[in-house]
C-alpha positions as a Markdown table, in Angstrom:
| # | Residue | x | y | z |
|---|---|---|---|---|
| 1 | Unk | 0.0 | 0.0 | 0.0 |
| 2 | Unk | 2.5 | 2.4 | 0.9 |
| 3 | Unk | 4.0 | 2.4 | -3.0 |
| 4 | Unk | 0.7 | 3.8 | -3.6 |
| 5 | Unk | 1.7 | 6.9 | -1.8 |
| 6 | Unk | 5.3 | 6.8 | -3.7 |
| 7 | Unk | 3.5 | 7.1 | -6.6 |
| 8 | Unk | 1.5 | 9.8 | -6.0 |
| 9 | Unk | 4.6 | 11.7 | -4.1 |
| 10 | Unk | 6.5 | 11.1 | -7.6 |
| 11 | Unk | 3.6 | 12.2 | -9.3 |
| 12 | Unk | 3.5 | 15.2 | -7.4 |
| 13 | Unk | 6.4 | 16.5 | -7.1 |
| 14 | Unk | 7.2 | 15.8 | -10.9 |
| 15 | Unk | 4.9 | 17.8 | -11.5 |
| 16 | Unk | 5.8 | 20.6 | -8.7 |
| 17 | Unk | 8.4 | 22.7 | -10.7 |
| 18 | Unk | 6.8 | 22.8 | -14.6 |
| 19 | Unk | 3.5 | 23.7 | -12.8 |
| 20 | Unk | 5.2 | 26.7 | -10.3 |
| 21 | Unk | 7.3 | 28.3 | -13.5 |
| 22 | Unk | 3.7 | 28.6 | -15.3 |
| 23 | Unk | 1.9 | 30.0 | -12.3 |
| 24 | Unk | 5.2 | 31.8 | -11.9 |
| 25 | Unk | 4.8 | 33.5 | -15.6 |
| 26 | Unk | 1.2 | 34.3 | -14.9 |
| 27 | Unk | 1.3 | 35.9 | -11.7 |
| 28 | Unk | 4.1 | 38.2 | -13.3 |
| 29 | Unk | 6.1 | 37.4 | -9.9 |
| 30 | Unk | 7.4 | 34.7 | -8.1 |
| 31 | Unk | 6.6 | 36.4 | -4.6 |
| 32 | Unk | 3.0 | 36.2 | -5.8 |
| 33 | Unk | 3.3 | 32.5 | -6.7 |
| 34 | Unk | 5.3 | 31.6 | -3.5 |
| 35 | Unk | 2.2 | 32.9 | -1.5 |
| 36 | Unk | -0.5 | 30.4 | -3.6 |
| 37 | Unk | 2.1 | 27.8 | -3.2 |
| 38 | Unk | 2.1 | 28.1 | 0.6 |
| 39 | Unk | -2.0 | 28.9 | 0.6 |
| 40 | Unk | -1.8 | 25.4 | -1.0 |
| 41 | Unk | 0.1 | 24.2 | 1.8 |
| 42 | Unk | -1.7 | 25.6 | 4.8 |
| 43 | Unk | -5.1 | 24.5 | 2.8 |
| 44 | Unk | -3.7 | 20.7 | 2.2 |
| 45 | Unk | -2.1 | 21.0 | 5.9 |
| 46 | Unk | -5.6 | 21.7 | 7.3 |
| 47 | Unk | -8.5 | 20.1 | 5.7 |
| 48 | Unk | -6.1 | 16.1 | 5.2 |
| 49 | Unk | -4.6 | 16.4 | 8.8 |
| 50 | Unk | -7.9 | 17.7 | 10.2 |
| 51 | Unk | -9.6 | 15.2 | 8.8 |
| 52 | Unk | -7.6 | 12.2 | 9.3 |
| 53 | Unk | -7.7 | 13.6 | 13.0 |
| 54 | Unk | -11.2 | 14.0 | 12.7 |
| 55 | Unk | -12.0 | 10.7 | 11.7 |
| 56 | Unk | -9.3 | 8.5 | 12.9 |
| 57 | Unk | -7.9 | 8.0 | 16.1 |
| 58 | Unk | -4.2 | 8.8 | 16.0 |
| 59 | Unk | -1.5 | 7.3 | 18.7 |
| 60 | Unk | 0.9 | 9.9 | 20.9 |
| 61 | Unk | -0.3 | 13.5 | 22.2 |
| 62 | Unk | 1.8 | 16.8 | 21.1 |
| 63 | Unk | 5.0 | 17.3 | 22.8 |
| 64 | Unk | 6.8 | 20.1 | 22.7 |
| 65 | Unk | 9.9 | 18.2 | 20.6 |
| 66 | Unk | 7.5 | 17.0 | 17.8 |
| 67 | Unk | 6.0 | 20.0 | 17.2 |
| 68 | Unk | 9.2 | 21.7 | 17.0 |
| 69 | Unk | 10.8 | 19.5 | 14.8 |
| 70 | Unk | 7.3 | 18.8 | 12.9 |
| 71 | Unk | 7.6 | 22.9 | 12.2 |
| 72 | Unk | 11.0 | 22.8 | 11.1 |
| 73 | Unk | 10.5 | 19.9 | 8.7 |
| 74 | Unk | 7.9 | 22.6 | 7.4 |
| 75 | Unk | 10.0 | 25.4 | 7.4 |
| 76 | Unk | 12.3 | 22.9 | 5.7 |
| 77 | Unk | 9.7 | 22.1 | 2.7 |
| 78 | Unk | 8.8 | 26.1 | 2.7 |
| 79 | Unk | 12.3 | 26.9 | 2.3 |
| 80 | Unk | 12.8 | 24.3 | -0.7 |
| 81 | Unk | 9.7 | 25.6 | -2.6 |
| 82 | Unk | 11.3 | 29.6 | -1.8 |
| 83 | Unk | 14.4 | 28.1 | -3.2 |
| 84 | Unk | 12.2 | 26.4 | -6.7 |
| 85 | Unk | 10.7 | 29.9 | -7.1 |
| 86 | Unk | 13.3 | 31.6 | -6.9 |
| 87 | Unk | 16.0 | 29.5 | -9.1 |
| 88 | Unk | 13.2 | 30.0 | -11.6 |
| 89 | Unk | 12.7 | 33.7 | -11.5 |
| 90 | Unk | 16.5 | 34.4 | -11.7 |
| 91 | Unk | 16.8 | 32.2 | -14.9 |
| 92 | Unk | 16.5 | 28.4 | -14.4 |
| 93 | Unk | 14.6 | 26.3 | -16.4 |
| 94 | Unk | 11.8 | 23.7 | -14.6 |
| 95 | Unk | 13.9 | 21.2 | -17.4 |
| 96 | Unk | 17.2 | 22.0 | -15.2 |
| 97 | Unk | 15.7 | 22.9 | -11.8 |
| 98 | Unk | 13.5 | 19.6 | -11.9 |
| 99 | Unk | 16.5 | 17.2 | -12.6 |
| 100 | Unk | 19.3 | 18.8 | -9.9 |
| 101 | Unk | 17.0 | 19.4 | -6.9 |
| 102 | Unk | 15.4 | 15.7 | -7.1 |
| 103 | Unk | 18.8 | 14.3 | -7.4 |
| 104 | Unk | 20.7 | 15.6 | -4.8 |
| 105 | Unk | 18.3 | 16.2 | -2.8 |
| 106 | Unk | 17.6 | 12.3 | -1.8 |
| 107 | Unk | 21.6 | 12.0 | -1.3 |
| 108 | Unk | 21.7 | 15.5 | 1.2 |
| 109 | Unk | 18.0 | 13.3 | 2.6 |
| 110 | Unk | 20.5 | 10.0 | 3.1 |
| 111 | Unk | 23.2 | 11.7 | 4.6 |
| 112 | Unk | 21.2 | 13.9 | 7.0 |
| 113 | Unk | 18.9 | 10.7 | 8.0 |
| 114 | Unk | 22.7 | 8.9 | 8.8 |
| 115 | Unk | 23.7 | 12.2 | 10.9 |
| 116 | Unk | 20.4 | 11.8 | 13.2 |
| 117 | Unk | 20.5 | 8.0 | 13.1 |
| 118 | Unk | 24.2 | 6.7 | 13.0 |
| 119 | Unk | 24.8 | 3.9 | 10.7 |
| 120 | Unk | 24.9 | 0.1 | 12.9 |
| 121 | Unk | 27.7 | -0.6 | 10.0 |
| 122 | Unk | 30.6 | 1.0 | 8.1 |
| 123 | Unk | 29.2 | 2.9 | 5.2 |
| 124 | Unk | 29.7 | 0.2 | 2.0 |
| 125 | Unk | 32.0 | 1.8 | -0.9 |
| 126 | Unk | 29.0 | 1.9 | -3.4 |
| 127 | Unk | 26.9 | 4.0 | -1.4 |
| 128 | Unk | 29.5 | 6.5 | -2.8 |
| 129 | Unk | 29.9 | 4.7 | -5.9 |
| 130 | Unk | 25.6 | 5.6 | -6.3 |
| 131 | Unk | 26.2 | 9.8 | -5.8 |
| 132 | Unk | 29.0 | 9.6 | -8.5 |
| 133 | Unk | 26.4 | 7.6 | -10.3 |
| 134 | Unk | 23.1 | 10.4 | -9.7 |
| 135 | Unk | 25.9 | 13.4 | -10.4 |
| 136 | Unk | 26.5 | 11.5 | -14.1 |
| 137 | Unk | 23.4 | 10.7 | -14.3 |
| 138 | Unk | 22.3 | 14.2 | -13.7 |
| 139 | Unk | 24.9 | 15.6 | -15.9 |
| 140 | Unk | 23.8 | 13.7 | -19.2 |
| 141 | Unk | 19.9 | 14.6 | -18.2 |
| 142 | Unk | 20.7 | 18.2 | -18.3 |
| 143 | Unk | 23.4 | 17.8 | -21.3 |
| 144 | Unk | 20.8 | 15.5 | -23.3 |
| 145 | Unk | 17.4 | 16.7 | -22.6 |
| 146 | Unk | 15.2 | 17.0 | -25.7 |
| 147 | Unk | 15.0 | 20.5 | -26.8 |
């Protein structure tokens, strides 16, 4: 069940970049779009978690460290779409955006998740062997994109 949700994450956030670059254009500003994008938010933020706390009972209580760290993961995502608008307005392309932020940032996700949670084991050589592999990879999507 839970690929279900990859799926519609992957769908999503493909999507993300082409569609803020055209609300972007027809807003004539990317300060404008950046406040739809987080109306968007606070509107998806509210009416799915109100609901699935509406309807559902939900282990835990609110402590003072998850809403913290809950906020900064959302300041986090805020600061990530900021940095999509603006790498648009000041002359990226969604076709070169799209391709570097989603694939380093999976590789910056890895290495933060092994900073808060230490790895059991030593690290194995192809972990690094796969970020030389994305940063090629990345390098012939943006060299060989269709134009």
């Amino acid at each position: 069940m839970w690929l279900v949700f990859v799926v519609i994450a992957a769908l999503s956030w493909g999507s993300y970049i082409p569609t803020i670059r055209i609300g972007q254009v027809a807003l004539g500003s990317p300060f404008r779009a950046f406040l739809f994008i987080s109306l968007a938010y606070t509107i998806m933020g509210i009416v799915v978690s109100g609901g699935m706390l509406s309807f559902t009972t939900q282990p835990g209580a609110y402590t003072m460290r998850g809403m913290t760290i809950s906020t900064l993961a959302g300041l986090l995502g805020a600061g990530g779409a900021l940095g999509v608008v603006l790498a648009l307005y000041n002359g990226g392309t969604p076709t070169a955006v799209t391709p570097l932020i989603f694939s380093f940032a999976p590789i910056v996700g890895t290495i933060v998740g092994m900073l808060i949670a230490p790895p059991k084991m030593a690290i194995n050589p192809l972990f690094f062997v796969g970020i030389a592999v994305v940063a090629v990879g990345t390098a012939m999507v943006l060299a060989y994109q269709p134009h």
